[in-house]
C-alpha positions in Angstrom: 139.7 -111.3 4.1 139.5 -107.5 4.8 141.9 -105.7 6.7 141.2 -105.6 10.8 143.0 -104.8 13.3 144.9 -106.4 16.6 145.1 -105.7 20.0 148.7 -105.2 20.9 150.8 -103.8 23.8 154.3 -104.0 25.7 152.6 -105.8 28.9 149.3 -107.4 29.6 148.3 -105.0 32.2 148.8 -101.8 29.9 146.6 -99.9 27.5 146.7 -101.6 24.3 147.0 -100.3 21.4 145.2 -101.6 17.8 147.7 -102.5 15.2 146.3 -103.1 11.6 146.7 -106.4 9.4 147.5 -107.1 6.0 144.4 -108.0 3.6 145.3 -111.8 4.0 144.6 -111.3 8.1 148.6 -111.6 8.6 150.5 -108.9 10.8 153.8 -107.7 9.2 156.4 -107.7 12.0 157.0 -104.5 10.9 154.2 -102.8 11.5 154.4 -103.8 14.8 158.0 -102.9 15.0 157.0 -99.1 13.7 154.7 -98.8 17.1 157.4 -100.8 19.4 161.0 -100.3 18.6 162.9 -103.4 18.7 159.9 -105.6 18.9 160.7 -109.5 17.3 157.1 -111.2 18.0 154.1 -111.1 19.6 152.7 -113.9 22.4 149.6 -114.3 23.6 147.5 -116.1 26.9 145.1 -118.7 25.8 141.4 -118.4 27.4 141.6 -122.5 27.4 144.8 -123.4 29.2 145.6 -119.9 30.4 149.6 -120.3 29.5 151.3 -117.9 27.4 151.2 -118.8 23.7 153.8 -117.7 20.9 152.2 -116.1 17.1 154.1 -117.4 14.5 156.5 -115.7 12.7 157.3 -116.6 9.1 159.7 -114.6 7.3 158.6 -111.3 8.9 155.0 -112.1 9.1 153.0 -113.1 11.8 149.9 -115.8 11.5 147.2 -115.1 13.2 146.1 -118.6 15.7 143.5 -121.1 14.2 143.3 -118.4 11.5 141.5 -116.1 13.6 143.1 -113.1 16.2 139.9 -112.9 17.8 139.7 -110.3 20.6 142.7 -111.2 22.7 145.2 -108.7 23.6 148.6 -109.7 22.3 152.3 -108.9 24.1 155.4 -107.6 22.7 158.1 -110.1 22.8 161.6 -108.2 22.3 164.8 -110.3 22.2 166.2 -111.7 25.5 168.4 -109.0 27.1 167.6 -106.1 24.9 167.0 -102.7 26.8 162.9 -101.5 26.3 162.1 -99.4 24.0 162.8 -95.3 24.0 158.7 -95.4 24.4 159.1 -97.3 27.2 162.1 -95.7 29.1 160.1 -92.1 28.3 157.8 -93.8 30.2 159.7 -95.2 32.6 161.2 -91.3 33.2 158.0 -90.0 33.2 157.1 -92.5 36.2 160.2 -91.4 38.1 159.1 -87.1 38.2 155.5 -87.9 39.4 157.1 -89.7 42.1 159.4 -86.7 42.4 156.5 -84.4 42.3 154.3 -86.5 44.7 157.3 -86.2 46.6 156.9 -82.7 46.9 153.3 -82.3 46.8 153.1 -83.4 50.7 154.7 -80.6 51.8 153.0 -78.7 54.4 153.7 -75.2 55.8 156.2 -74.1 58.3 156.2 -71.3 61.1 158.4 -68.4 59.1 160.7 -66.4 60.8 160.0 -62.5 60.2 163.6 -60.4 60.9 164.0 -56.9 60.7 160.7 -56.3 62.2 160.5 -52.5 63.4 160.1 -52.0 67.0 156.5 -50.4 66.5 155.1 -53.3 64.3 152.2 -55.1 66.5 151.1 -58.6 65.5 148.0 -57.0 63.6 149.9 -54.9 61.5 151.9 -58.4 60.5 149.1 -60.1 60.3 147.8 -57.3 58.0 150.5 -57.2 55.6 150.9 -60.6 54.8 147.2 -61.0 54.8 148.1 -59.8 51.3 149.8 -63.3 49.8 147.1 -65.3 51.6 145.3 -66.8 53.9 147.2 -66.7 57.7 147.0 -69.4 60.5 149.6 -67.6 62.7 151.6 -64.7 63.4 153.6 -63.8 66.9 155.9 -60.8 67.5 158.5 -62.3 69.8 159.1 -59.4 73.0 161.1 -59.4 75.9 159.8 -60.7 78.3 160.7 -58.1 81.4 159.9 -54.7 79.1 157.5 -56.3 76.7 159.6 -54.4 73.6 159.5 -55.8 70.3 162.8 -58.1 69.9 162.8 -57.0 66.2 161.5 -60.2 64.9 158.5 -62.7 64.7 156.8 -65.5 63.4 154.1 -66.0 60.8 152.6 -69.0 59.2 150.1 -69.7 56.0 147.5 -72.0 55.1 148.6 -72.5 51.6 152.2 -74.1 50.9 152.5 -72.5 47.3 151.5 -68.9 49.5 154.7 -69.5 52.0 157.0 -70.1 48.7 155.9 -66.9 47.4 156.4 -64.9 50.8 159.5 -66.3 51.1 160.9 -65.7 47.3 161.0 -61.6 48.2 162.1 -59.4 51.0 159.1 -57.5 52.6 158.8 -53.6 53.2 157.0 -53.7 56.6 156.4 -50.1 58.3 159.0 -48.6 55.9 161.8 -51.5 56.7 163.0 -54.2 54.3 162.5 -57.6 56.2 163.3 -61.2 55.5 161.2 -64.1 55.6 162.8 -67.9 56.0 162.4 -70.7 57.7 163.7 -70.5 61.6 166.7 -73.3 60.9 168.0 -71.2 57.8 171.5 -70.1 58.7 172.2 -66.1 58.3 175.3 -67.1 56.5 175.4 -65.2 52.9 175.9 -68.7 51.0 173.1 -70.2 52.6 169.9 -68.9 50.9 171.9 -69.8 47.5 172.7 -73.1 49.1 169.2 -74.2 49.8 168.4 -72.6 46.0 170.9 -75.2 44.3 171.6 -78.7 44.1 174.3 -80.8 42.4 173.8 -82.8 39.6 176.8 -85.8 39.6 177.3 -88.2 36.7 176.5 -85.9 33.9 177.5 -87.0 30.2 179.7 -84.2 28.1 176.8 -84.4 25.5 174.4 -82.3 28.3 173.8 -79.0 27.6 172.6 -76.2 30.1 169.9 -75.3 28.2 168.8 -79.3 28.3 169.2 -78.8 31.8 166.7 -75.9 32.5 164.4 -77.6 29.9 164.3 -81.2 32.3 164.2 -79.4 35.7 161.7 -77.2 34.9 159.4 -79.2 35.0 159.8 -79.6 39.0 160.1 -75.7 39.5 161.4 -72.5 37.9 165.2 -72.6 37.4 166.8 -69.4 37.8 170.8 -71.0 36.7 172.5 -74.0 35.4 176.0 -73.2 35.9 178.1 -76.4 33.6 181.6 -76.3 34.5 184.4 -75.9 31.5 186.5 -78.0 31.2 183.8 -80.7 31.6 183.8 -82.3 34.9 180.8 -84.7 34.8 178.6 -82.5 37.2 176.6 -79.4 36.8 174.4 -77.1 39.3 171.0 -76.2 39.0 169.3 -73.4 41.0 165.5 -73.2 41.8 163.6 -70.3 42.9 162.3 -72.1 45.7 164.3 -74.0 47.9 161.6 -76.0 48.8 161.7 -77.8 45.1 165.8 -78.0 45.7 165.6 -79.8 48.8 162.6 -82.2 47.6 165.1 -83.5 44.9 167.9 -84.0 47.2 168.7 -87.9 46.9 166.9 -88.7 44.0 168.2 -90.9 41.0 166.7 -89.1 37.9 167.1 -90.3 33.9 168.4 -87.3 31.7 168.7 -88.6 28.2 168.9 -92.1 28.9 171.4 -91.4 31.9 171.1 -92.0 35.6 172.0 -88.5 37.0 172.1 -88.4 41.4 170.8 -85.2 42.7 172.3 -83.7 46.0 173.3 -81.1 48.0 175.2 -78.2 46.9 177.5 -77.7 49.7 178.9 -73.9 50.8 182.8 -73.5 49.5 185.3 -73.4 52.5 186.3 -70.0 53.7 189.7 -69.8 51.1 189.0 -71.4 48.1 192.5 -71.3 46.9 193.9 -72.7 50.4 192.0 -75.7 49.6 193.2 -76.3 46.4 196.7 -75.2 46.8 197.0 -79.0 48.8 197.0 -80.8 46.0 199.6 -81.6 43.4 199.8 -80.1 40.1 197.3 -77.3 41.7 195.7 -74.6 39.1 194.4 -71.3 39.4 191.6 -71.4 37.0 190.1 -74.4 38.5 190.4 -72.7 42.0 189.0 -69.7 40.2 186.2 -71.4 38.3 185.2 -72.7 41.9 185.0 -69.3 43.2 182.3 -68.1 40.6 180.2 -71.1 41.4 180.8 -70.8 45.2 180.2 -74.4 45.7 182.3 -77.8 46.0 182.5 -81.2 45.4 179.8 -82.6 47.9 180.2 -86.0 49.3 177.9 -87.8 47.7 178.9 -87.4 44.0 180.5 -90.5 43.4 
């Protein structure tokens, strides 16, 4: 008998994948083992009585049934309780981002506050200037209503999402003034366009590296800092260019190395760092200290 090859895969509604035989028509339980880790047989459905069907194993090697594996497509049994395959879990992680980045994907565009304005910029001149990112549904110059001045700022919207991340990652030189553009519920605090930048990562392992980090969350946005706290303190932050990213990750379970990480919230520090600390017991500088340089706290939700 010449060597063929078998229909095999981890569930019957996947992709399968064609493993080869030996020259006598058997399967090693190896072979199959090479493709999926921590495999330890191979089942099948019968076309007659449409139950599930065991291959038999022999000493490692796997009989085909009635002597012939026909064109079925044959399942990976793995041993009762045993975790799935790394192939599998990749897979599994790989699942959990596209639902992350679907996640995102629905985003639509917000009215964008314009401060700073000039007095003597007109809602054409806006319009004008950011005419040059793209494509603009909207702009308003918001006046007083008895003298009809310019109240200094305005409101501007775009038709493109990945346009309004863009206007909003810069400040804006609008009829020789440096202007800011945010969404209307941003706070003017200093912490808060870092705060809607960065998010917490809780229930980090030691063996997590920054640069590992940046490497897994890039792939939702550019990262511009992943600050890992020493000595290790099971959490790390991670800052985004755009906040809009941050925020779409914001109470999502995500698998880092095998780990269930919890993403949330990077909340602003309070007012005097080393007030806060000096409550506890057995207080220390350097932790108060190593606080102050990442300008954020413990959030709630961590545990």
């Amino acid at each position: 008998m010449t060597e063929c090859y078998i229909r095999v895969a981890e569930d019957e509604n996947e992709e399968p994948m064609e493993i080869p035989s030996e020259e006598d028509g058997t399967v090693l339980l190896s072979t199959v083992a090479a493709q999926f880790p921590g495999a330890c047989g191979l089942r099948y459905r019968s076309p007659v009585s449409q139950c599930m069907r065991g291959v038999r194993l022999v000493e490692g090697v796997l009989h085909a049934p009635e002597s012939d594996w026909s064109n079925l497509v044959y399942v990976v049994n793995y041993p009762k309780g045993k975790i799935r395959s790394d192939n599998k879990r990749k897979m599994d992680e790989m699942d959990a981002a596209s639902a992350v980045k679907i996640k995102r994907g629905v985003q639509k565009t917000s009215d964008l506050i314009v401060l700073g304005l000039p007095w003597k910029t007109s809602e054409q001149d806006l319009k004008d200037y950011f005419n040059t990112f793209g494509e603009v549904i909207m702009v308003q110059v918001k006046r007083d209503a008895k003298t009809g001045n310019s109240k200094g700022f305005g409101f501007v919207r775009f038709t493109d999402y990945e346009t309004q991340v863009k206007a909003m990652s810069q400040r804006h030189m609008i009829d020789g003034r440096w202007c800011d553009c945010k969404l209307p519920n941003s706070k003017a605090g200093p912490d808060e366009p870092m705060r809607s930048r960065k998010v917490f990562v809780g229930r980090c392992t030691e063996d997590m590296t920054a640069d590992e980090l940046r490497q897994f969350f890039m792939q939702y946005g550019e990262v511009t800092d992943v600050f890992i706290p020493k000595p290790f303190r099971a959490f790390a932050f991670v800052t985004f260019a755009d906040d809009q990213v941050a925020q779409s990750l914001c109470g999502e379970d995500l698998i880092i190395k095998g780990t269930s990480v919890h993403i949330s919230n990077a909340e602003p520090k309070h007012n005097n760092i080393h007030h806060l600390f000096s409550n506890f017991p057995g207080r220390s500088p350097s932790l108060a200290a190593m606080f102050e340089r990442s300008q954020y706290q413990f959030p709630s939700s961590h545990v």
